[in-house]
SETI-604273 format. One record per residue (C-alpha): residue in one letter; x, y, z. Coordinates in steps of 0.05 Angstrom, whole numbers. Example, Ala and Ser with C-alpha at 12.3 -4.5 7.8 and 13.67 -1.06 7.14 Angstrom:
% SETI-604273
{pt A,{246,-90,156}}
{pt S,{273,-21,143}}
This chain:
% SETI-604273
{pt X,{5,-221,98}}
{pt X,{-8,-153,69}}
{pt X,{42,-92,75}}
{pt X,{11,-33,102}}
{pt X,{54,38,108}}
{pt X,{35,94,152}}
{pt X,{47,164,104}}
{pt X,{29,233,129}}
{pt X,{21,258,59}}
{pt X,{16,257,-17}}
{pt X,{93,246,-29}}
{pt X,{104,200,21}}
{pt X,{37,161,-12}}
{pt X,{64,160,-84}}
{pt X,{133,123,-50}}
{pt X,{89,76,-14}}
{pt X,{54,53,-74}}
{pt X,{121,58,-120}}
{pt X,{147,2,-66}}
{pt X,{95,-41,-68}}
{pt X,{55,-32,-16}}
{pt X,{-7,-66,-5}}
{pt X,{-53,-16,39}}
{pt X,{-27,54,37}}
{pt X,{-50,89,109}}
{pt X,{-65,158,125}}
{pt X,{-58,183,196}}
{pt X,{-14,245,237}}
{pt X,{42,233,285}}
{pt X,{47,302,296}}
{pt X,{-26,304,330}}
{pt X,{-26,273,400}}
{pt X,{7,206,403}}
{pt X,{-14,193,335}}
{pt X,{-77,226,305}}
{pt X,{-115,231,231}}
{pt X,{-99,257,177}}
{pt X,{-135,321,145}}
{pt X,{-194,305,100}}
{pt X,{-156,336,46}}
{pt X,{-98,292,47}}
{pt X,{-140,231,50}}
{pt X,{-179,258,-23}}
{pt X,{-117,276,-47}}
{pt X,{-79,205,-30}}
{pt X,{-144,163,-59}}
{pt X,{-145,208,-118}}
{pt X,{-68,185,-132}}
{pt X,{-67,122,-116}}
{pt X,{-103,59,-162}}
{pt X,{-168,50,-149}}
{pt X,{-153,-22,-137}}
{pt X,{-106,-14,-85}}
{pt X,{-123,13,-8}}
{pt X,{-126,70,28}}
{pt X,{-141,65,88}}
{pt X,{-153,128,148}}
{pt X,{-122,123,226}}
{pt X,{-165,156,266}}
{pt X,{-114,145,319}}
{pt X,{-128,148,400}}
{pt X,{-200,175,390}}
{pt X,{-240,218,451}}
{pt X,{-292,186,494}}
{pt X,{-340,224,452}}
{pt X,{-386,169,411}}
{pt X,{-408,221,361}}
{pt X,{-357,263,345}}
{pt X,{-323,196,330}}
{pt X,{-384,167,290}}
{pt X,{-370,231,245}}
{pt X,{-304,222,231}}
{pt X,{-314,151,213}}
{pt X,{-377,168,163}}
{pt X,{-326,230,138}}
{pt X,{-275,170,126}}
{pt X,{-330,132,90}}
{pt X,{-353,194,42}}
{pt X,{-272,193,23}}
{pt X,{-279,129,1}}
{pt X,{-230,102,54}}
{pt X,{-227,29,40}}
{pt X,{-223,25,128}}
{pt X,{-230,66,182}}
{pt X,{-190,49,244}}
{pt X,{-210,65,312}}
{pt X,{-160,72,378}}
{pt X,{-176,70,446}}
{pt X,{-133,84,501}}
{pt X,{-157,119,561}}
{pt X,{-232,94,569}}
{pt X,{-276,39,596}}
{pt X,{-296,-19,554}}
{pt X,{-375,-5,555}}
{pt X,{-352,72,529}}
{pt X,{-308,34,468}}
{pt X,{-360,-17,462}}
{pt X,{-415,34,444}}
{pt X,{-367,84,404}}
{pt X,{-357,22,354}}
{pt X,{-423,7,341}}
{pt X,{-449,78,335}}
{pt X,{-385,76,284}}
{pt X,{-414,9,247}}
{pt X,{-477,49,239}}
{pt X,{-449,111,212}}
{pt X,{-415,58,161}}
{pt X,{-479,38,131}}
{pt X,{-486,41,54}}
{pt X,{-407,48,50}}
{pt X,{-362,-3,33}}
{pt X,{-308,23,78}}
{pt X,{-291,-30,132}}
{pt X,{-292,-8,208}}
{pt X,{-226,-41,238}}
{pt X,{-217,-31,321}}
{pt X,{-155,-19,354}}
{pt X,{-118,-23,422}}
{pt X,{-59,-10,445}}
{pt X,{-8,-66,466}}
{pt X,{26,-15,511}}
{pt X,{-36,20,541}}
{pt X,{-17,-6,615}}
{pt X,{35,47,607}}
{pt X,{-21,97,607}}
{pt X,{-64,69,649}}
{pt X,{-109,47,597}}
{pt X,{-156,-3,557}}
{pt X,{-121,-80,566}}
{pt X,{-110,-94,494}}
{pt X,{-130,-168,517}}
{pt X,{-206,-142,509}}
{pt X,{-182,-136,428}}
{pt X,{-221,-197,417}}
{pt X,{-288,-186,451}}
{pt X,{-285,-115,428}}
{pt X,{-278,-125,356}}
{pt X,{-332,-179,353}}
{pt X,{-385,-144,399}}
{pt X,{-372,-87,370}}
{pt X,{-383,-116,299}}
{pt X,{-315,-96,272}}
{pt X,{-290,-119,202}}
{pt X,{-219,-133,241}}
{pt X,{-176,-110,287}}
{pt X,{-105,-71,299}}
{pt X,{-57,-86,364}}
{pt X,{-15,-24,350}}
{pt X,{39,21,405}}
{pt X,{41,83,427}}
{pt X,{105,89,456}}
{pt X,{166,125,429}}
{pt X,{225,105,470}}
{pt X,{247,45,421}}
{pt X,{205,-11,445}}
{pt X,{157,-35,396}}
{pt X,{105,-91,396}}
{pt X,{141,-153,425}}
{pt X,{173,-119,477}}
{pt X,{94,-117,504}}
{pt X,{68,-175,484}}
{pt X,{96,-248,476}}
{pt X,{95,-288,402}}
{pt X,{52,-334,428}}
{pt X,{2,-287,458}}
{pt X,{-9,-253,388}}
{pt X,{-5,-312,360}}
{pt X,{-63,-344,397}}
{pt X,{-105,-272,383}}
{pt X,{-98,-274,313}}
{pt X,{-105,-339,306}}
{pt X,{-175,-333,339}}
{pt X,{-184,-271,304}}
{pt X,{-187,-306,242}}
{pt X,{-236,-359,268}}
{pt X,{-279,-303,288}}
{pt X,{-282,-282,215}}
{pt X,{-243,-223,235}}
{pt X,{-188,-187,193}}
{pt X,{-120,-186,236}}
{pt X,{-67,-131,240}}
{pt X,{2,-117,276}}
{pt X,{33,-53,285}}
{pt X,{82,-21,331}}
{pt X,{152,10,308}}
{pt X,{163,-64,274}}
{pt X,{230,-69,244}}
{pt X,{256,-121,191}}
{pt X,{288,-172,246}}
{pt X,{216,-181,271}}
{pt X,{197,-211,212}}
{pt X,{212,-289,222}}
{pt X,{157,-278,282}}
{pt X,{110,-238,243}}
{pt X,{106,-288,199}}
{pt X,{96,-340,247}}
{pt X,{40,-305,274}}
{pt X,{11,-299,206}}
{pt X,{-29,-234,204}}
{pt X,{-71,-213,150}}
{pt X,{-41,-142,152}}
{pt X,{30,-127,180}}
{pt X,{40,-50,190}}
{pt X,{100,-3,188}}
{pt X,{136,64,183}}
{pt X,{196,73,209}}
{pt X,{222,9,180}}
{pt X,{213,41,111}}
{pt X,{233,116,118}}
{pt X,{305,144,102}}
{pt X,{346,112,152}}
{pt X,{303,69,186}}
{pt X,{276,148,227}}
{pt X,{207,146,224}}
{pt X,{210,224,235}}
{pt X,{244,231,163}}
{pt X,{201,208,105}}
{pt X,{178,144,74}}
{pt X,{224,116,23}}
{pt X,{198,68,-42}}
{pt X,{265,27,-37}}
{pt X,{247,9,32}}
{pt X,{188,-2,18}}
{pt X,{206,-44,-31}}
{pt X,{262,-88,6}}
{pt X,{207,-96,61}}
{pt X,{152,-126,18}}
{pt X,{210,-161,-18}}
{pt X,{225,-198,53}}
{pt X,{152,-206,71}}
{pt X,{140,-245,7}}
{pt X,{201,-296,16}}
{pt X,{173,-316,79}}
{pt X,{107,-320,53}}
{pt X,{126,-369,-6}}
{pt X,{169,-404,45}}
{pt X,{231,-387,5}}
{pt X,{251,-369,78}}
{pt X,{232,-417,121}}
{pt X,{203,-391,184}}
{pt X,{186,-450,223}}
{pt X,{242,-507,257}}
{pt X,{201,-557,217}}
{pt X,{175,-558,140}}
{pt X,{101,-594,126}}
{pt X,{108,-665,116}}
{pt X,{61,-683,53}}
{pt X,{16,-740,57}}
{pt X,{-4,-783,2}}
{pt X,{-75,-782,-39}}
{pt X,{-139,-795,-7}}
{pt X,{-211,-810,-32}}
{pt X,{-260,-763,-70}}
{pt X,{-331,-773,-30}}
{pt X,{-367,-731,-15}}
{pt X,{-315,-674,-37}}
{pt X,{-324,-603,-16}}
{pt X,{-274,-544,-41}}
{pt X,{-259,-485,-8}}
{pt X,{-218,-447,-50}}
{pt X,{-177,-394,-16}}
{pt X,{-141,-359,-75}}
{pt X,{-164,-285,-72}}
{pt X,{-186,-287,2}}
{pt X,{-147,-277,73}}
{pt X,{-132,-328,116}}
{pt X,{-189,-313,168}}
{pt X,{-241,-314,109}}
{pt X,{-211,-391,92}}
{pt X,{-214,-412,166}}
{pt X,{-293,-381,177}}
{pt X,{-302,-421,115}}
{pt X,{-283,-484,137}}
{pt X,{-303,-475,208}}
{pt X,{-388,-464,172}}
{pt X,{-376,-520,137}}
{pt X,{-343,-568,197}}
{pt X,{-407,-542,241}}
{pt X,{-456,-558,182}}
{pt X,{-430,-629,184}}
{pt X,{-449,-634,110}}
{pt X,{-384,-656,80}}
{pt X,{-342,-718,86}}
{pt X,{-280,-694,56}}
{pt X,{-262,-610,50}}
{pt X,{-208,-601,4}}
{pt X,{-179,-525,15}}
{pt X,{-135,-484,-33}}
{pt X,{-93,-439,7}}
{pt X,{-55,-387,-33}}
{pt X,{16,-391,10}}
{pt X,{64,-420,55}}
{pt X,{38,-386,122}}
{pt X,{-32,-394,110}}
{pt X,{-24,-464,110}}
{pt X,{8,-471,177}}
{pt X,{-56,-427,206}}
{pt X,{-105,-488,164}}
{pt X,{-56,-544,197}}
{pt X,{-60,-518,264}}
{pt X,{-139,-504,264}}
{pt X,{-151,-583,239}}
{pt X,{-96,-599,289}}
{pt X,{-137,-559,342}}
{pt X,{-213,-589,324}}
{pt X,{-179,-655,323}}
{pt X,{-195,-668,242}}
{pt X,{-152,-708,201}}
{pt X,{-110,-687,150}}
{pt X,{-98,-733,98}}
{pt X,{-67,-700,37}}
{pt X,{-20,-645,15}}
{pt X,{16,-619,-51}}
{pt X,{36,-559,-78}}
{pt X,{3,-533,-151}}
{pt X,{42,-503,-207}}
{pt X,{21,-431,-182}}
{pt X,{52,-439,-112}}
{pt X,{-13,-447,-81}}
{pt X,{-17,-504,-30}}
{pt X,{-75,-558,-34}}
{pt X,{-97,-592,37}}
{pt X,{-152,-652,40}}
{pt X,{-185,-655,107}}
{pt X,{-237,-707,137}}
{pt X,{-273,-667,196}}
C-alpha cells in the first residue's frame, strides 16, 4: 500500500513529502464538494517535489461535459501529472463511460495515468452506484480506480460500504490489471481493515493535518506517524489478520517459472500470474511478493482458482517467496 495525501498547496506539498508520503495529490476543497487545483499550483508542487516521487491532480466531481473534461485531463498531462483522477457523481453511466475514454485519448503520448473515481456515498446525492467502479474503469480503459466520499458530516468510507465489499472490488481490481485506491475522511483506527483490504493506494487528509481537522493544514509529523503505521502492517510487524501463513516445506523445480514482484503493485503480480495460469505453459510459478499483505491477496487468488500452494519462506530482504502448481 502506498500513502497518498490530499494538499491544496505548495506548503502543505513540501510537509507531505518531508513525511514520507508516497503520492503527493493536488485538488481544492474549497471548489464544490471537492474540485482541482489551479494549473499553477500543480507546476509549482511538481517543480518541488523529486522527480521520482508522484504528483498526482483530482479533478474532483467533474461536469457532464466530455470535452471540457478531456481538456483538463490533457492540461494535467502537459504538467506532467503522474495521474489524473476523474469523479463522477450526478450522471448516467453511458455519459461517464464516454467522458473516460475521450479522457484516455486526450492521454495519448503522456505517461500520466487516467485513474476513475466514484463516490461510495453518491446514493446520498442521488447519484452514480459506485458498484459500476469495476465495469467503469475497465470499459473505460482506466489505469485504476478511486472509491472516494463526498460527505462532510463525519462518516467516511466504511460507514458506506462494508470490508468485505471493498475487499472483493479491489481484489478484482487487481485481477483486472487495475491499480486500486481508497479514500474517504480515513482515520488511523481504519487501518487494521485497510490493510486487509490491501489497496495499492490508501488516501488521506484529515488524518494528517494539525489536529486530525482537515480544514487546518497538512502536517509532516502526521504524515509521518501515518506512513510509519501503514508500513508495520505491511511488514506484518502488526498483524492484521486472526491467523498468520502457515509455511509449507520445499517442492520440486520443473518446469519453474518466476514472477518476481519486487518493484511492482500487487495487481501487476496477480495479472501476471493470472497470463501465465491461462497460458498453461508452466508447471510450477514461483512468485516474489515484496510484503506481508500482498501475499495474503496471492494466497487468496490460488485459493480462489483452486491451485496448489506448495511452498513458502521469507528472504533476507523481507520479501516473501510462494511456489504454486496451477
Amino acid at each position: 500500500m502506498m500513502l497518498m495525501v490530499s494538499v491544496q498547496n505548495l506548503p502543505e506539498a513540501m510537509e507531505a513529502e518531508k513525511g514520507g508520503a508516497d503520492i503527493v495529490d493536488v485538488k481544492n476543497l474549497q471548489e464544490a464538494l471537492v474540485g482541482s487545483g489551479h494549473p499553477w499550483t500543480v507546476k509549482e508542487v511538481r517543480a518541488a517535489v523529486p522527480a521520482d516521487k508522484h504528483v498526482s491532480v483530482t479533478l474532483g466531481v467533474v461536469p457532464n461535459q466530455v470535452g471540457t473534461v478531456a481538456m483538463a485531463v490533457y492540461a494535467a498531462a502537459s504538467l506532467s501529472a503522474t495521474s489524473v483522477k476523474v469523479g463522477f457523481m450526478k450522471t448516467d453511466y453511458p455519459t461517464a463511460l464516454e467522458t473516460l475514454r475521450q479522457a484516455r485519448q486526450a492521454l495519448q503520448g503522456s505517461n500520466t495515468k487516467l485513474i476513475g473515481s466514484l463516490f461510495a456515498d453518491n446514493p446520498l446525492y442521488d447519484g452514480l452506484d459506485p458498484r459500476l467502479m469495476l465495469s467503469l474503469a475497465s470499459e473505460g480503459e482506466c489505469d485504476g480506480f478511486l472509491i472516494d466520499t463526498l460527505t462532510k458530516d463525519g462518516r467516511n468510507l466504511f460507514d458506506f460500504m462494508s470490508e468485505s465489499e471493498l475487499r472483493e472490488m479491489v481484489f478484482k481490481g487487481k485481477e483486472l490489471g487495475l491499480s486500486t485506491a481508497l479514500s474517504g475522511h480515513l482515520r488511523m483506527e481504519n487501518l487494521n481493515e485497510l490493510a486487509r483490504i490491501n489497496p495499492d493506494i490508501v488516501g488521506v487528509r484529515g488524518a494528517v493535518c494539525a489536529k486530525g481537522d482537515r480544514s487546518t493544514a497538512v502536517a509532516w509529523e502526521a504524515v509521518a506517524e501515518f506512513k510509519n503505521q501503514l508500513d508495520q502492517r505491511k511488514s506484518g510487524e502488526i498483524n492484521v489478520f486472526e491467523t498468520p501463513v502457515a509455511t509449507i516445506a520445499e517442492g520440486s523445480s520443473d518446469g519453474w517459472v518466476v514472477v518476481d514482484g519486487r518493484g511492482k503493485s500487487c495487481a501487476g503480480i496477480i495479472a501476471a500470474l493470472k497470463s501465465l495460469v491461462e497460458a498453461k505453459t508452466p508447471s510450477f510459478i514461483e512468485v516474489i511478493i515484496p510484503d506481508v499483505l500482498n501475499t495474503y491477496d496471492v494466497i487468496a487468488w490460488a485459493e480462489k482458482g483452486a491451485h496448489t500452494l506448495l511452498t513458502q519462506r521469507k528472504d533476507l530482504d523481507g520479501s516473501v517467496r510462494i511456489l504454486i502448481q496451477p
